[in-house]
VEXLO-280662 format. One record per residue (C-alpha): x, y, z; residue in three letters. Coordinates in steps of 0.25 Angstrom, whole numbers, padded with zeros to 4 digits, always signed. Layout:
N
XYZala/...
% end
This chain:
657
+0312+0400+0525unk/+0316+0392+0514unk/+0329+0382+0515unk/+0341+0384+0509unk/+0342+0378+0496unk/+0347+0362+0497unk/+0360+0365+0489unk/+0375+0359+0488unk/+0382+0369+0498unk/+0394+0360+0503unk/+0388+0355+0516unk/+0390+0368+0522unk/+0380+0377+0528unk/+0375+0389+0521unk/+0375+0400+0533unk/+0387+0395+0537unk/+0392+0397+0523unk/+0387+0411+0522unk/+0394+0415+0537unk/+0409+0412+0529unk/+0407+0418+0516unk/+0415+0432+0513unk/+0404+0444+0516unk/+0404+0449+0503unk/+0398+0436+0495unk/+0388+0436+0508unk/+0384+0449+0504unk/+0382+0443+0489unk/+0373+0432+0494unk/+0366+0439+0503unk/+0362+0450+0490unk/+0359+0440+0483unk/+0351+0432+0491unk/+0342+0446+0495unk/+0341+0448+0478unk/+0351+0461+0482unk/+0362+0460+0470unk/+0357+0469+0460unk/+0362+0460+0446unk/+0356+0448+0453unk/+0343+0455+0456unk/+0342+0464+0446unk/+0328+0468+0439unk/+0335+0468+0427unk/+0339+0458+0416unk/+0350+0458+0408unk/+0346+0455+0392unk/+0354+0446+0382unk/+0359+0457+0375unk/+0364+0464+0387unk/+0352+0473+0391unk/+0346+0476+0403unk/+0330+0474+0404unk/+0322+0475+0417unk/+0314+0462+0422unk/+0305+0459+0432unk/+0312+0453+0444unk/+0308+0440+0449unk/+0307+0432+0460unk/+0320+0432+0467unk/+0324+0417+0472unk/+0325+0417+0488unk/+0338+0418+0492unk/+0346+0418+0505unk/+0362+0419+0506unk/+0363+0404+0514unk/+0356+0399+0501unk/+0365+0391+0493unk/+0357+0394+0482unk/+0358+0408+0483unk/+0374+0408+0483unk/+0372+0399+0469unk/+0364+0408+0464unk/+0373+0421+0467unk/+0384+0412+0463unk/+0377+0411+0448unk/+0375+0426+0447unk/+0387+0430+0451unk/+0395+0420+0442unk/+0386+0425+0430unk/+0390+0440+0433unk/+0403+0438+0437unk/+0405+0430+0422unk/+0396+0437+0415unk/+0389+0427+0409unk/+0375+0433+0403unk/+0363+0425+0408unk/+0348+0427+0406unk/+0349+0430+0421unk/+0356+0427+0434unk/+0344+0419+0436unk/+0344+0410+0424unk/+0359+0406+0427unk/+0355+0400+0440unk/+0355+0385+0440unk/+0341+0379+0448unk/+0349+0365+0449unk/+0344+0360+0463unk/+0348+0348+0461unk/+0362+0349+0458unk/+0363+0341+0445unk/+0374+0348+0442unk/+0383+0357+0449unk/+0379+0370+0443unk/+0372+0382+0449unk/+0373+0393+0436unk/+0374+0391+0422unk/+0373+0402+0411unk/+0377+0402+0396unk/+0379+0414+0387unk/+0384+0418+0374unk/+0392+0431+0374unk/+0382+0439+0383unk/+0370+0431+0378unk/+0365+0421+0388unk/+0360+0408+0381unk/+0346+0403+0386unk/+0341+0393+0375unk/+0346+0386+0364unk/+0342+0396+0353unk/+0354+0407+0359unk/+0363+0395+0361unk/+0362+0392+0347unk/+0361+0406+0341unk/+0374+0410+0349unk/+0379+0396+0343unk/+0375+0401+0328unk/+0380+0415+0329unk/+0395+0409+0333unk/+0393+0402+0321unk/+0391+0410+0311unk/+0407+0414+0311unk/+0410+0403+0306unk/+0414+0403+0292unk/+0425+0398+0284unk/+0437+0407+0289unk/+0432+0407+0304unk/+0433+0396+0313unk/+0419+0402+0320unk/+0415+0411+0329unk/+0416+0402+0345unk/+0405+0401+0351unk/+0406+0405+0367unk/+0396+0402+0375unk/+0396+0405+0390unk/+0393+0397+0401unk/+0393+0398+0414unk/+0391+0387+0425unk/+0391+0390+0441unk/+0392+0381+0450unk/+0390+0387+0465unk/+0391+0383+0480unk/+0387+0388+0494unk/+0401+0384+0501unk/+0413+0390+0506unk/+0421+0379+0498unk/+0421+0374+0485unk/+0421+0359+0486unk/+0430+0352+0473unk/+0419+0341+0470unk/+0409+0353+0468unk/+0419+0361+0459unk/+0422+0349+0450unk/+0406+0345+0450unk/+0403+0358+0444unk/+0414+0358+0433unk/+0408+0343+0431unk/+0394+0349+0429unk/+0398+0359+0420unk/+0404+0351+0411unk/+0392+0342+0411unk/+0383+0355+0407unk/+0392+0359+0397unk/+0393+0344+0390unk/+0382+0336+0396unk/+0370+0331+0387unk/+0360+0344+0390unk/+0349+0337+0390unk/+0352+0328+0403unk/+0356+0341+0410unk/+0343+0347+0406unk/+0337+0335+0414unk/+0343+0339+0425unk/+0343+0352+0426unk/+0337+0362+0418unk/+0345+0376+0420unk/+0358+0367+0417unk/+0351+0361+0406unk/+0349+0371+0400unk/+0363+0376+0399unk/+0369+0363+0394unk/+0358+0363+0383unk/+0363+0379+0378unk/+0378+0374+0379unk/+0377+0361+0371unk/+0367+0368+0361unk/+0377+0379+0360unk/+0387+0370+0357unk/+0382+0360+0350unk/+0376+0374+0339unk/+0391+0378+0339unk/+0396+0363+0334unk/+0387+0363+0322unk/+0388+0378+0320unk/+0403+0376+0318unk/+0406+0386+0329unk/+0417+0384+0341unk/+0410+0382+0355unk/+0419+0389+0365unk/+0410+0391+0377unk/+0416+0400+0389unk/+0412+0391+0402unk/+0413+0398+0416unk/+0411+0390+0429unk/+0409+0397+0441unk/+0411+0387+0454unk/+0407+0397+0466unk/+0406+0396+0481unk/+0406+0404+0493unk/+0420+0401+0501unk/+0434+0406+0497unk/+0439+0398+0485unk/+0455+0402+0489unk/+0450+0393+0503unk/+0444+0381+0495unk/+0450+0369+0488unk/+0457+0373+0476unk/+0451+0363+0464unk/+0460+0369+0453unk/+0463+0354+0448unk/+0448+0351+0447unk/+0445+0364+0441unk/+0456+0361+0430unk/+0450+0347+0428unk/+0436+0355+0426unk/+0440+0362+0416unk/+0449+0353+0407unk/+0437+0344+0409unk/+0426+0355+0405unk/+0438+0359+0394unk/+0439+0347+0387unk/+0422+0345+0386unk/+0422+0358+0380unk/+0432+0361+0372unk/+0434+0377+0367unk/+0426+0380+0380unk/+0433+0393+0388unk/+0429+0386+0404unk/+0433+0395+0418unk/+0429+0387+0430unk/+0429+0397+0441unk/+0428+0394+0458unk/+0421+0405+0464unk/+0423+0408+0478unk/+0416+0419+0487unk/+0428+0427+0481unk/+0423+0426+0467unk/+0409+0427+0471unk/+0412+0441+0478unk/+0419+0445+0466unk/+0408+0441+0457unk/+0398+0449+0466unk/+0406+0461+0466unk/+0404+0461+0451unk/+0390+0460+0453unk/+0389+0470+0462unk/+0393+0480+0452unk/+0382+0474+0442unk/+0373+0484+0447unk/+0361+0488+0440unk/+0357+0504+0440unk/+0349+0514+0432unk/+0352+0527+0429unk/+0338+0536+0427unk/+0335+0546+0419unk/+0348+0547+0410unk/+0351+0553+0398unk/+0360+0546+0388unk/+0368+0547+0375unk/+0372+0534+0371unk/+0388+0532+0367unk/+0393+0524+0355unk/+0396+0509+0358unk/+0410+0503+0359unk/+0414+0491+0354unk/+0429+0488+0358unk/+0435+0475+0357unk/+0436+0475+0374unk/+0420+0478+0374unk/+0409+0486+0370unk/+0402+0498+0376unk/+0392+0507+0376unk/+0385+0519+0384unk/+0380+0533+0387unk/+0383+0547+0391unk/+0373+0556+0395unk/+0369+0561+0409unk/+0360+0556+0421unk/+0353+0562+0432unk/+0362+0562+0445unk/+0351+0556+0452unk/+0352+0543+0443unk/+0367+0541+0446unk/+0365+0543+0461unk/+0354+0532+0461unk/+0362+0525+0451unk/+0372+0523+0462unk/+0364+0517+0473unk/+0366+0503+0478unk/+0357+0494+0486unk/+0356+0504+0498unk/+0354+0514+0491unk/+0368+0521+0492unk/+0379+0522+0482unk/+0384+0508+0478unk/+0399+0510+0477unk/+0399+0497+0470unk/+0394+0505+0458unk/+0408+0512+0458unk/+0417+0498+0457unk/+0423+0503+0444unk/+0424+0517+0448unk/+0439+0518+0449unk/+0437+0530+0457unk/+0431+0528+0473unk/+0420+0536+0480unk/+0427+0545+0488unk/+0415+0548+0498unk/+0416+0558+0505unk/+0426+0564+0498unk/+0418+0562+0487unk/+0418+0579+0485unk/+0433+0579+0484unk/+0432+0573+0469unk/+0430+0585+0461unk/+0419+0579+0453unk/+0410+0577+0465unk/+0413+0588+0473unk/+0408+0596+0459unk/+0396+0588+0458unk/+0392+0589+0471unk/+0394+0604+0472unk/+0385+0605+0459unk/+0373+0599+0464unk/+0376+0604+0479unk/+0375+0619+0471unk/+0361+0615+0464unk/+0367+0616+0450unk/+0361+0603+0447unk/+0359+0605+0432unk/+0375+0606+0428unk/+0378+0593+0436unk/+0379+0587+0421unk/+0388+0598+0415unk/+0399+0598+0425unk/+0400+0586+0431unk/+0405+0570+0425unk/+0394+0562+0429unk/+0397+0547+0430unk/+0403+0537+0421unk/+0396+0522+0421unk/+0399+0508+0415unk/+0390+0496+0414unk/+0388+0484+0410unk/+0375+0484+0404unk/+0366+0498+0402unk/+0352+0500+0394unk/+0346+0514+0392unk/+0331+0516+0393unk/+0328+0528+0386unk/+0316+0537+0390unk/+0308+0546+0380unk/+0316+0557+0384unk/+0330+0552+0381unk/+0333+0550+0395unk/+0333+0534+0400unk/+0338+0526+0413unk/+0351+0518+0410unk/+0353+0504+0416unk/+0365+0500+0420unk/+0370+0487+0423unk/+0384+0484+0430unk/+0387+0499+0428unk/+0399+0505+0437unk/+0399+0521+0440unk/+0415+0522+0435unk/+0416+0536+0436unk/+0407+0546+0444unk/+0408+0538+0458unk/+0410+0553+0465unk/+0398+0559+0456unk/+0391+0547+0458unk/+0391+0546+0473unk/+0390+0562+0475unk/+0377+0563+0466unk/+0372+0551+0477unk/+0376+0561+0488unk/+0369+0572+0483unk/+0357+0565+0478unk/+0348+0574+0484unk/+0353+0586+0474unk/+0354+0579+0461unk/+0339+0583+0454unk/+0343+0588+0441unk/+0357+0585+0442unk/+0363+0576+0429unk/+0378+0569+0428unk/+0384+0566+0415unk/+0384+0550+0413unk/+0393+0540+0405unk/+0387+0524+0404unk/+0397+0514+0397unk/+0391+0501+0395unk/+0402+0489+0395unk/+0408+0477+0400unk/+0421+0480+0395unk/+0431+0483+0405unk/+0443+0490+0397unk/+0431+0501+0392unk/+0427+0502+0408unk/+0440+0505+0410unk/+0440+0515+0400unk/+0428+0522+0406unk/+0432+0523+0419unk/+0446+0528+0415unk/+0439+0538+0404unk/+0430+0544+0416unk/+0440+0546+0428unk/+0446+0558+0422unk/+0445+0568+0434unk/+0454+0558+0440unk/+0465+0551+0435unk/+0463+0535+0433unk/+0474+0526+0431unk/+0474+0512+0427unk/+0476+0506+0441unk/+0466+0514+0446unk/+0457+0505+0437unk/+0460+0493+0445unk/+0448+0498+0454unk/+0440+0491+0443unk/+0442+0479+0443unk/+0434+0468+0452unk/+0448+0461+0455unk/+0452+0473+0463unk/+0436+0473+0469unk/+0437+0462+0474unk/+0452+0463+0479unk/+0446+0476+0488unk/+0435+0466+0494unk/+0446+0456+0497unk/+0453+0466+0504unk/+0443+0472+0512unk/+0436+0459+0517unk/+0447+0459+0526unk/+0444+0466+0541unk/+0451+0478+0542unk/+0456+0473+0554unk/+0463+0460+0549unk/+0479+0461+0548unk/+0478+0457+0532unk/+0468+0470+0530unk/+0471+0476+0516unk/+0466+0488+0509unk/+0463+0488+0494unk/+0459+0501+0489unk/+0454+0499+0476unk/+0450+0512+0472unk/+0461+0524+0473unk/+0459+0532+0486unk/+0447+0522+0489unk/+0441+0525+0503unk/+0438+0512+0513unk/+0427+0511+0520unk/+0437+0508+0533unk/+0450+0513+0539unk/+0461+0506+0532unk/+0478+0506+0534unk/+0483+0513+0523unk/+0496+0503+0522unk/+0486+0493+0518unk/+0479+0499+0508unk/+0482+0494+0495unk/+0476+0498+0480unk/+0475+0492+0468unk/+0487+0495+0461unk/+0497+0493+0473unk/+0491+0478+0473unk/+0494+0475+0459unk/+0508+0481+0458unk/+0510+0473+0471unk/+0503+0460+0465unk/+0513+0461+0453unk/+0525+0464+0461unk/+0524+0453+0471unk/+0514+0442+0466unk/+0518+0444+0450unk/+0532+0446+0454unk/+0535+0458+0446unk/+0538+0470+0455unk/+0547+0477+0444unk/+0534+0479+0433unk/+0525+0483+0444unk/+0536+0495+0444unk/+0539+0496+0429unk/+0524+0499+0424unk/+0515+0494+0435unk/+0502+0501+0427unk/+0505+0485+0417unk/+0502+0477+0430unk/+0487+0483+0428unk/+0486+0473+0414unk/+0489+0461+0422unk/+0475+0465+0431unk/+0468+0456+0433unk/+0476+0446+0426unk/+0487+0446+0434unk/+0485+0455+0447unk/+0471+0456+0454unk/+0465+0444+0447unk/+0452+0439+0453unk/+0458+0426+0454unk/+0468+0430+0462unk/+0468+0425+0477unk/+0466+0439+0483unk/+0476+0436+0494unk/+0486+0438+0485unk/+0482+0452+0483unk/+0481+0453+0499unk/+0496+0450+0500unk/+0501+0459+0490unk/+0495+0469+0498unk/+0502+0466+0510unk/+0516+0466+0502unk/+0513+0479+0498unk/+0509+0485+0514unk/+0521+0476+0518unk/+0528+0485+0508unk/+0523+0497+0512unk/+0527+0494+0528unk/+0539+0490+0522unk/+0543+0505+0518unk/+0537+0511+0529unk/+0547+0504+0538unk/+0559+0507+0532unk/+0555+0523+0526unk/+0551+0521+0513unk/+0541+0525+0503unk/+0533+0511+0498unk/+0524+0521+0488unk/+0515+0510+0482unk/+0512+0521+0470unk/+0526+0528+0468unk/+0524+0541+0463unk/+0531+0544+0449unk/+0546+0550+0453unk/+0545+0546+0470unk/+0559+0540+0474unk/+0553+0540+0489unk/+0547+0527+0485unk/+0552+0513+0487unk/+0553+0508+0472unk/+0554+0493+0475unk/+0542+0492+0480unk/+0538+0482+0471unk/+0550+0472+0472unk/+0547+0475+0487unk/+0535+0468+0485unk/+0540+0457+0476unk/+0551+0454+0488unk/+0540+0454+0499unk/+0532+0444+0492unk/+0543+0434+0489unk/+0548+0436+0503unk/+0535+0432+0508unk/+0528+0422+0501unk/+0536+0408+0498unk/+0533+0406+0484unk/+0530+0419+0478unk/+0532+0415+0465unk/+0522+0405+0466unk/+0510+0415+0466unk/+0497+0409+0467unk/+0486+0418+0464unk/+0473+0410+0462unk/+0464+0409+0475unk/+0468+0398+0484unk/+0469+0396+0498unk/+0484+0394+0496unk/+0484+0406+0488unk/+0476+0413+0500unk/+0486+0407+0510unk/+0498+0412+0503unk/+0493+0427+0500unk/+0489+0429+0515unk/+0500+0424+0520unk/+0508+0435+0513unk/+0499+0444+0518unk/+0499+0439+0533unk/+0515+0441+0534unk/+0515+0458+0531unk/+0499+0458+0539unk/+0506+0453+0550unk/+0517+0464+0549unk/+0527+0450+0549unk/+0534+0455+0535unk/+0541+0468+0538unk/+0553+0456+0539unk/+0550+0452+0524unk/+0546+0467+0520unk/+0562+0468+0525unk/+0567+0459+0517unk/+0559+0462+0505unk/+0566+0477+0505unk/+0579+0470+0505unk/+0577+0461+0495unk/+0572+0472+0486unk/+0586+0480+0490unk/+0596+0470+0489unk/+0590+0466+0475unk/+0594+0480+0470unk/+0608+0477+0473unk/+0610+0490+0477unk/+0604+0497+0467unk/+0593+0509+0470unk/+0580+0504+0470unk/+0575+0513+0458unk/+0562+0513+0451unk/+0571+0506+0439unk/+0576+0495+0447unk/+0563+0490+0451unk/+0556+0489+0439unk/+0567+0479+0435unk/+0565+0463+0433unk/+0580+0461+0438unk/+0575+0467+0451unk/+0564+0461+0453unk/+0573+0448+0452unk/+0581+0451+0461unk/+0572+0454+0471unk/+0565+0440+0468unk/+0580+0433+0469unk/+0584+0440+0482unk/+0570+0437+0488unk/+0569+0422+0486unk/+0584+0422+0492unk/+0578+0429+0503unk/+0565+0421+0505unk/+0571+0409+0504unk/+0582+0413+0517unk/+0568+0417+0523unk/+0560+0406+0521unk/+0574+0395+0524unk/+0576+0403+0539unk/+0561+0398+0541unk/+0551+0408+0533unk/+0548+0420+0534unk/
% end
């Protein structure tokens, strides 16, 4: 067997490494190494001008999940993805740097969605920038993209390795090329397209503002390591002041990000649909994106194979942006399905088309290879099934019945997320979709869900996120610790944001401040784990003393306790010891503070606090009923804030909590 590659790892031992690192970026490396990630293995190539081509697969490198090499590598692909930086290929973006002249693992540069290989599309994308520039115009910017990754095999992040790789970058972004060259070809390389690009800008007269994204990525829990905030600051002025104009994100990414970035590749799946028949629609050009597409009809065989993951059953990860869940066995309770299934159970094969909606698809990328007879196969890249889960997985049931059967079809080709709304809200029409239910989209709330359930059902902290309304789980679960989506945002912003009154006002406005407010992936997800346990303290709270919590309060119930929110805010101020100093970014401080929120009501030690909070929340009335226009009130809210500090503060002098 050959050894493990001889590279920088952090003194510490690669099995041992892999035997602490979260399951799910195990799985990734694992995939990887056996060539089992379908993007990163894919036999097909991904053209400059965005089309997708068949290739000839070569010789997969040997790889094996212990290999520090092979998390570099995944670590590259992942960051190219994740970015979306166009490259030639994955494999081109890889950094062969053995000898460590510089601290860089991945380097790609791009222009728009063109990547930039030689020097003559470095300098045409430098002419074309100029050619605004006129009299009247102060020229058109050019904007290059480059990405630099810098990766390492260790479950920390060591300071001197962070601040060598900003040093590095800087060096290849405003070195002398030439002596890189020496040094390392690949890197060489970069740095020469860079300075010609920037040098053709100069005497072209047009502005140079390259977009700069550096990607530090290891395998251990960033919220654990050593916080290098101050050196990443002094990075970037550094790196700020050699390139002035340029846009420069430098990022950390721990197994966290690496999971989340995996989850996005997981839906890059790549899949044909045979034999289909296509009309094409008109092109849209908007100024949020452009897209394009079909309608026609496909045999029901193609979708059912269409389907299929790795083992050869339905690959649920196909349906991420299905805002609707597979109900499974209940599947022939949606009226939809039950129809279909009754259709081709009766042998009238032929009218599957004409009665039934077929499904609804968008994608990234899609190219049409049309046969003589006006049918084709249709390639589809990154595509999501965002309506038709039920037909989709009842056409895979009944597989066996399907010959001659044909389902209607709809493709949408786009990367634009406001139109992807609109699809999946335009072909959810035998149910209603609101826009909360939309908050299954996102990949914030994905990887929320996993951080939920990568803690044991057993464990005393175990919550529930069901993403999906009415989603099944895959164990038994207590039904006081289920939470979704939208009780976790208006919780988030009553408690943590501090503004119970607007989550009752018009709570549908808190969805604008997703994700950049509330469910934002650089959020420590702790944060999120105690609001949770707020709202069950809540929720036992009202059991205990006979009243109706109602986290979705039904239009004109007076059952229901309409200070729920205020509730919250008290609770939260009660306690934690500096609420208003919120701190949301990852940190092990942060991490610290959030679970020891979440420890005081998992422990059932807050039904005292819960107590308190509900008297707070009364005496603030002053009397007053507490009435759906009382809450929504600032004055109230204050109120309850005043009254709390004065209550926290007789708490925490009698000796804590």
């Amino acid at each position: 067997m050959e050894p493990i590659s001889d590279y920088r790892q952090g003194g510490e031992n690669p099995d041992e490494i892999l035997d602490r690192i979260d399951p799910r970026l195990l799985d990734a490396l694992r995939k990887f190494a056996r060539q089992e990630i379908p993007l990163f293995a894919t036999p097909y190539a991904i053209g400059p001008d965005g089309s997708i081509e068949e290739v000839e697969a070569g010789r997969a490198p040997i790889m094996r999940p212990n290999d520090p090499v092979t998390f570099q590598r995944l670590a590259v692909n992942l960051a190219l993805h994740r970015l979306d930086i166009p490259a030639v290929s994955y494999d081109e973006a890889f950094v062969d740097d053995a000898q460590g002249v510089l601290a860089v693992d991945g380097a790609a540069l791009a222009v728009g969605d063109e990547p930039i290989f030689d020097i003559e599309t470095a300098k045409a994308a430098a002419l074309e920038a100029a050619e605004f520039v006129g009299e009247s115009s102060n020229g058109q910017p050019l904007r290059p993209r480059i990405l630099l990754v810098r990766s390492l095999f260790a479950s920390e992040a060591p300071l001197a390795e962070i601040e060598a790789f900003g040093r590095d970058a800087q060096t290849l972004m405003t070195g002398r090329p030439d002596a890189i060259m020496r040094e390392t070809v690949d890197l060489g390389r970069i740095a020469m397209l860079f300075d010609a690009m920037r040098k053709a800008s100069a005497q072209s007269h047009a502005l140079f503002e390259p977009q700069v994204d550096l990607v530090f990525a290891f395998c251990g829990d960033w919220a654990r390591s050593p916080r290098s905030d101050a050196a990443l600051a002094v990075r970037l002025a550094d790196l700020r002041a050699a390139i002035p104009g340029a846009d420069i994100r430098f990022q950390i990414w721990g197994q966290e990000e690496l999971i989340r970035a995996y989850e996005r590749v997981a839906l890059a799946a790549v899949g044909v649909l045979r034999d289909v028949n296509l009309m094409p629609i008109p092109r849209i050009s908007s100024p949020t994106g452009p897209a394009r597409g079909w309608i026609g009809y496909t045999p029901a065989m193609s979708v059912a194979r269409l389907i299929l993951g790795p083992d050869q059953l339905p690959d649920p990860r196909l349906f991420y942006d299905n805002v609707r869940h597979y109900l499974g066995e209940n599947a022939r309770a949606n009226p939809g399905a039950a129809g279909l299934a009754r259709t081709l159970e009766d042998g009238e094969n032929a009218e599957v088309v004409l009665r039934h909606n077929g499904v609804t698809i968008v994608a990234r990328g899609a190219e049409f290879e049309e046969s003589e007879d006006g049918g084709g196969d249709l390639l589809l890249r990154e595509f999501q099934i965002v309506n038709g889960a039920q037909t989709a997985f009842t056409l895979y049931a009944l597989r066996n019945k399907l010959e001659g059967a044909y389902v209607p079809l709809k493709v949408v080709v786009t990367e634009d997320e406001r139109i992807k709304d609109g699809v999946v809200l335009g072909a959810n029409t035998q149910s209603a979709v609101d826009r909360f239910d939309m908050l299954a989209r996102r990949s914030e709330l994905r990887a929320l869900q996993h951080y939920f359930e990568a803690t044991p059902p057993g464990a005393p902290e175990k919550l529930w996120l069901q993403r999906r309304r009415d989603e099944p789980f895959r164990t038994r679960v207590n039904p006081h610790r289920v939470l979704q989506p939208r009780q976790l945002m208006e919780g988030f912003a009553a408690t943590v944001l501090g503004a119970p009154h607007r989550v009752h006002d018009n709570p549908s406005l808190l969805l604008d401040e997703v994700p950049g407010r509330i469910f934002h992936p650089a959020h420590e997800p702790t944060a999120y784990l105690a609001v949770g346990w707020l709202i069950v303290a809540g929720r036992r709270w009202a059991e205990r003393h006979d009243l109706r919590w109602a986290d979705r309060v039904a239009v004109g119930r007076s059952d229901a306790y309409p200070a729920r929110f205020q509730f919250l805010f008290a609770l939260f101020q009660l306690v934690d010891p500096t609420p208003d100093r919120v701190e949301l970014g990852k940190s092990a401080a942060a991490a610290e503070r959030y679970r020891r929120i979440a420890d005081v009501f998992s422990a059932r030690d807050g039904a005292a606090l819960a107590d308190l909070a509900g008297v707070v929340v009364r005496e603030a009335a002053g009397g007053r009923p507490l009435s759906r226009e009382l809450v929504r009130r600032t004055g109230f809210t204050e109120a309850v804030r005043s009254l709390t500090e004065d209550a926290r503060a007789r708490l925490h002098g009698a000796g804590g909590r």
